[in-house]
LUMFIVEX-596125 format. One record per residue (C-alpha): x, y, z; residue in one letter. Coordinates in steps of 0.5 Angstrom, whole numbers, plus 500, padded with zeros to 3 digits. Example, Ala and Ser with C-alpha at 12.3 -4.5 7.8 and 13.67 -1.06 7.14 Angstrom:
% LUMFIVEX-596125
525491516A;527498514S;
***
This chain:
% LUMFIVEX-596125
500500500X;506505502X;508504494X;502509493X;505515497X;508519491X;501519489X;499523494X;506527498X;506530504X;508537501X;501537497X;497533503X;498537509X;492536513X;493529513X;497528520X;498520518X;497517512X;501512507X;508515508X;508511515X;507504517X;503506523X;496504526X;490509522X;490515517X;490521521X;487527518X;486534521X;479539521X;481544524X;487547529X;482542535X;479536532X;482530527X;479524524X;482518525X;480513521X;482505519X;480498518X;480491520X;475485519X;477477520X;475469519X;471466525X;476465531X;471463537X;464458535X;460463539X;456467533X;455473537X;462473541X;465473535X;462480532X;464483539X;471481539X;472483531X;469490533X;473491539X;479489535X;477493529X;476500534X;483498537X;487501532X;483508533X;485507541X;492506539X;493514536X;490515543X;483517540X;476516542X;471512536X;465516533X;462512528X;463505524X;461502518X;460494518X;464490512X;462482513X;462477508X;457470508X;457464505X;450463501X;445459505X;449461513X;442461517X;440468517X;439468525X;447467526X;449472521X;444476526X;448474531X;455476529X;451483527X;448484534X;455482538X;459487535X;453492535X;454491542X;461493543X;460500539X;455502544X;461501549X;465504545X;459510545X;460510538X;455508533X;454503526X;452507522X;451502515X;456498512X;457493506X;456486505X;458480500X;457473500X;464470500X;465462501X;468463509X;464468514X;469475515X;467480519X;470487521X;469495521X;471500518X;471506523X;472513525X;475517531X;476524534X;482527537X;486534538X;491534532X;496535539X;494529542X;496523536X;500518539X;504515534X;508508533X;515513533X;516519538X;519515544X;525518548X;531513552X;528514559X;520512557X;518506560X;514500556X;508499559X;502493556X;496493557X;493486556X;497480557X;499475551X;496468549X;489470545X;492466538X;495461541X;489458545X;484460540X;488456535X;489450540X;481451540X;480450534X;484443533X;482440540X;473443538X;468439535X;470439529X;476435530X;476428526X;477422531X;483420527X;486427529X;484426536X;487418538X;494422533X;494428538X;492423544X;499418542X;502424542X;500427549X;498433546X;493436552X;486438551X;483446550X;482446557X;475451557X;477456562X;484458559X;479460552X;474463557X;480467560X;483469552X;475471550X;474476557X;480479554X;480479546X;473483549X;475489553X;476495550X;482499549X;479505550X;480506558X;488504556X;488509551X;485515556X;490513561X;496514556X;493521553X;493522561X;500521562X;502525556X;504518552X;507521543X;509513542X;504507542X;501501538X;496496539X;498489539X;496484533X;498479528X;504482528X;505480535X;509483541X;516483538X;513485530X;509490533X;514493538X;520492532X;516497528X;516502534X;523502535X;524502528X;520508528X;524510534X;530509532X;529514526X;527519530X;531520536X;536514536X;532510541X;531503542X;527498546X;529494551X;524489553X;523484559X;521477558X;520475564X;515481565X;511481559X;504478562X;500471559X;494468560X;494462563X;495456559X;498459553X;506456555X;503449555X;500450548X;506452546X;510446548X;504442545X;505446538X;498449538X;502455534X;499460529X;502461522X;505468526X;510463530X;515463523X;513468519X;513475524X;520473526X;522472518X;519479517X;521482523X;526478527X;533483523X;531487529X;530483534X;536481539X;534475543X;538473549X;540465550X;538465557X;530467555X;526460555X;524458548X;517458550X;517465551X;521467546X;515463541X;509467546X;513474544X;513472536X;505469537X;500473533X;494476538X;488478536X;484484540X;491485544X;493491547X;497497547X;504498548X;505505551X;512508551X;510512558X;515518559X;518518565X;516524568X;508522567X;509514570X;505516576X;499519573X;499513568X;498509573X;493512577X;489514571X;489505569X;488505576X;481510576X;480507570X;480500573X;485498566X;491492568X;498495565X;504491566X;511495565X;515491561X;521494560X;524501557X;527505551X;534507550X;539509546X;541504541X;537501535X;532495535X;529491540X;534487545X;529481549X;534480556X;
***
């Protein structure tokens, strides 16, 4: 998408804050000296059984690209794509479940489209609203800023472990993976990955617009160390910067290190670490299974926040009054890359 921006260069755009010249999370575009429009969107296959959990969980996702530029939603539109014949009623469902986010977001569906397409997808197309000066972008972050994660880390691990122990899964498949030791899903580890791909990103980007935060992302398909190279490449460019992140630190939802060892892993295990992993300097001490957890691809993950030093204090106390879970992580220093001790 980037190769389009000669076409539209920044001397001739001046208005457009974020846009194709940078790899950052949505388009920013300013109205005037106090509002901008923050726009983007995100939609995905199937990756609970639940119809209605699903949408809730493809709306939150999409949003979360808007809380990541430290914004607040406005209105979305619907993007879905059906196979010919799926039960009407189901398809409601998926509708009514990420209607239900965007009314927790205070925003509204205002339309959207609708394709028939052999596998089900659903996503937003969706619009925000903040102060030209408040845009938190993937780059600005300072040595001395202390990394902070909002959500903790196993959502596409334990999904994709759902997925090859469910209902669907032949009795051949079973009696391998049994021969094999290969655990069961256990339902309270997928309850757990659910409660947290439906939270918002909205308390968390509040409290980072509190402590004055310039630098963030939400953390994705990439995984943590895909999305977190992007900042510190960014970072680097800017201001010399790079990350240094504490493994041991870095939050996971119960379950996902045995999934892990069972090899329940998503296509993100080999391919982020290919794209990404030039910027990434593991130690040897970090265990093999964090070291996977930290390439794994997340779904409706958290914000990684590079929190100034000088505001540390007011974020916690916002997360705190927000009722929002954040994790320090590890900090940004002079240097390049991301180094994972």
């Amino acid at each position: 998408m980037r190769q389009l921006a000669g076409f539209f260069p920044a001397t001739e755009y001046p208005d457009v804050l974020v846009g194709l010249g940078e790899p950052d999370d949505a388009a920013v575009v300013r109205l005037d000296d106090e509002r901008a429009l923050i726009t983007t969107t995100d939609f995905f296959t199937p990756v609970v059984d639940d119809p209605w959990t699903y949408g809730a969980i493809a709306a939150a996702n999409a949003m979360s690209d808007v809380y990541a530029m430290g914004g607040e939603v406005l209105f979305v539109l619907n993007i879905a794509g059906f196979p010919e014949g799926m039960d009407p009623t189901t398809i409601a469902q998926i509708f009514t479940g990420g209607a239900a986010k965007v009314r927790e977001a205070g925003a509204a569906v205002t339309g959207g489209h609708t394709v028939t397409n052999p596998e089900p997808f659903f996503g937003l197309a969706v619009t925000g609203l903040i102060h030209p000066q408040q845009v938190m972008r993937k780059g600005g972050a300072r040595p001395g800023d202390q990394l902070y994660l909002t959500k903790p880390l196993g959502t596409g691990i334990i999904t994709t472990a759902a997925k090859l122990t469910g209902p669907g899964e032949s009795s051949v498949h079973r009696l391998a993976r049994k021969a094999q030791g290969k655990p069961d899903l256990d339902v309270r580890h997928l309850d757990d990955a659910v409660v947290s791909m439906l939270r918002l990103n909205r308390a968390a980007a509040r409290a980072a617009r509190a402590a004055e935060v310039v630098a963030a992302t939400d953390i994705t398909g990439f995984g943590l160390l895909g999305h977190g190279a992007e900042m510190a490449i960014a970072c680097e460019r800017e201001a010399g910067a790079g990350f240094v992140i504490e493994a041991a630190a870095v939050p996971v939802l119960a379950g996902a290190a045995s999934y892990i060892e069972a090899g329940y892993l998503t296509r993100g295990a080999t391919r982020n670490p290919q794209h990404f992993g030039r910027h990434v300097r593991v130690a040897e001490s970090v265990d093999p299974m964090r070291r996977t957890l930290l390439w794994e691809a997340e779904t409706s993950g958290g914000l990684l926040l590079a929190v100034p030093a000088a505001t540390v204090e007011r974020f916690e106390r916002a997360c705190t009054e927000n009722e929002q879970r954040a994790w320090r992580i590890g900090e940004v220093v002079s240097g390049s890359g991301i180094q994972v001790a």
